[in-house]
N, C-alpha and C positions, 0 to 999 in steps of 0.2 A: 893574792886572794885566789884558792886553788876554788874549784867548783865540786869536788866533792862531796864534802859538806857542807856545802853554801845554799844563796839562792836561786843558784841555777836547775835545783832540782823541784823546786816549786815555786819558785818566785818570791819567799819570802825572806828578807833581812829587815835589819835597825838600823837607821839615821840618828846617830847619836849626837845630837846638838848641843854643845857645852860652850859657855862664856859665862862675860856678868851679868848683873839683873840689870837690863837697859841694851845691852848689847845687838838685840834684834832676832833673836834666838828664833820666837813666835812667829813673829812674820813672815822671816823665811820658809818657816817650816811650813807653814800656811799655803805661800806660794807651791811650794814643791809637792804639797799634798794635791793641791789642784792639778799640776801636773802630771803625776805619777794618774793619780786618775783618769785625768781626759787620753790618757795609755792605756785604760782598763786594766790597771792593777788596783788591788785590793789594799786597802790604805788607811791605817788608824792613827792617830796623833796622841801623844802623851803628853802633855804640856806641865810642868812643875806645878805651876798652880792649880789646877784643876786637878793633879794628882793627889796633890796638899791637900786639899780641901774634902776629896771622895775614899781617898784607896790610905790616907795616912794623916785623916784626923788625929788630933789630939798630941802629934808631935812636934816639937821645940826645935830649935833649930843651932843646938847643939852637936858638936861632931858627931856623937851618937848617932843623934836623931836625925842629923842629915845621911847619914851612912844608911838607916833603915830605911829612906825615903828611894834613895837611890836602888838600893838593892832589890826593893819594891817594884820600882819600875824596871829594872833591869830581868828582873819576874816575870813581869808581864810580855812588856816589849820581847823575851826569849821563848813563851809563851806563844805568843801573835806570829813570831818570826819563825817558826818552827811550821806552824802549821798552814804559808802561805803565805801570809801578808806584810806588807811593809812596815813596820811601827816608827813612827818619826817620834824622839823623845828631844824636848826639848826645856831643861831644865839646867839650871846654872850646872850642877855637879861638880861642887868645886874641887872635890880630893882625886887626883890621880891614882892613887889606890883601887878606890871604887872604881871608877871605870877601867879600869883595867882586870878587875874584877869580872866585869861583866864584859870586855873583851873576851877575856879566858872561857865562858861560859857558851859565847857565842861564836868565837871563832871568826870563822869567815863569811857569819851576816851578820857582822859588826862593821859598819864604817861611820868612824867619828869626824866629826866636820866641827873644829873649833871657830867659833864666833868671837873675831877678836877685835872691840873698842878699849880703849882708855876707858878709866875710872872718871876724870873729866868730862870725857864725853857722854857715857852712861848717864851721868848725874846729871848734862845740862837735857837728854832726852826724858828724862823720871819725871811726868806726870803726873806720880804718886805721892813724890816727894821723902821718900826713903832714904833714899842718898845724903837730903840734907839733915831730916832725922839724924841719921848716922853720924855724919860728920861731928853734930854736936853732941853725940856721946846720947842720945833719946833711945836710939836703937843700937843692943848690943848685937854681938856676931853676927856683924851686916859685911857678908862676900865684898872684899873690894878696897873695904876700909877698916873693920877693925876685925877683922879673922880672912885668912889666906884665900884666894883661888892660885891653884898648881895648874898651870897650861898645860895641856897635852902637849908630851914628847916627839910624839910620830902619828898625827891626827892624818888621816889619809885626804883630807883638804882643809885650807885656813885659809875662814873668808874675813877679808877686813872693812867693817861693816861703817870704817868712818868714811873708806874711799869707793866704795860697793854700794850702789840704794838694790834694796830688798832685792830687786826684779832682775838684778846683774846678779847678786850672790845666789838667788835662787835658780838661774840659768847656770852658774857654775857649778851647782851642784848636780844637775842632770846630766851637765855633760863628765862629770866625773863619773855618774854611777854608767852613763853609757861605755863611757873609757872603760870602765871596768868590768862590761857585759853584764850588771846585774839589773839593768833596764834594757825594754828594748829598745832601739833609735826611735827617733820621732819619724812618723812616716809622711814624708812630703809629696804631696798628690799633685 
């Protein structure tokens, strides 16, 4: 990650958070948002759902539709990140394609951070109960179960969220973006 094009020239890149739906995506992202702020960086969250819901009503959740949802935020988040600010996207994104898409667009204030549980495990965290929808065939193209998630290849950190609670995988991620100078350290008085 050179800093030329990066966000070493005004502090702005994407935390591009990808897993399953139950994986922890949210939470961490949550954490690290607090973080990055009480750093007085400038700091916005994309969250799938609330993505879904505002910026890409009235789409299915067909490859398609999951492709345009992505690339929507991949929009924004390049958007946000261009002009400053950190955009933390945190949506399943199951096609490696698309994010790599939106690598290619962002370059070097792209860093993806895979959220990696079991499908088992996902499904005993789902509150929502989707998972087991799925399983019995209620809900089609449900990530996980019955249509793919592609892992990132070379995610520049994989937090594993069954051996990680929120607040260790959210600390690993700081100290990555510090690793990699596109935060500043935490300053210890």
């Amino acid at each position: 990650m050179s800093s030329q094009n990066g966000a070493s020239h005004n502090g702005g890149l994407t935390l591009w958070f990808t897993g399953l739906s139950g994986a922890g995506k949210s939470t961490i992202a949550e954490i690290v948002e607090a973080e990055l702020r009480n750093r007085g960086l400038r700091v916005e969250v994309l969250d799938g759902d609330v993505v879904r819901t505002n910026l890409s009503k009235g789409l299915g959740f067909s490859k398609q539709d999951r492709d345009t949802n992505i690339r929507r935020i991949a929009f924004v988040a390049d958007l946000l990140s261009r002009n400053g600010v950190v955009a933390i996207t945190a949506a399943i994104s199951p096609y490696r394609e698309i994010r790599d898409e939106a690598r290619a667009v962002m370059r070097d204030r792209f860093v993806e951070i895979y959220v990696k549980a079991s499908v088992e495990e996902c499904a005993r965290r789902d509150v929502k109960g989707l998972y087991e929808k799925a399983f019995k065939g209620e809900i089609k193209e449900f990530t996980g179960v019955n249509d793919p998630y592609e892992e990132p290849t070379a995610p520049e950190l994989v937090l594993d969220s069954e051996t990680h609670s929120p607040e260790e995988s959210a600390a690993l991620v700081v100290a990555k973006l510090e690793e990699l100078r596109l935060v500043p350290a935490e300053v210890v008085a």
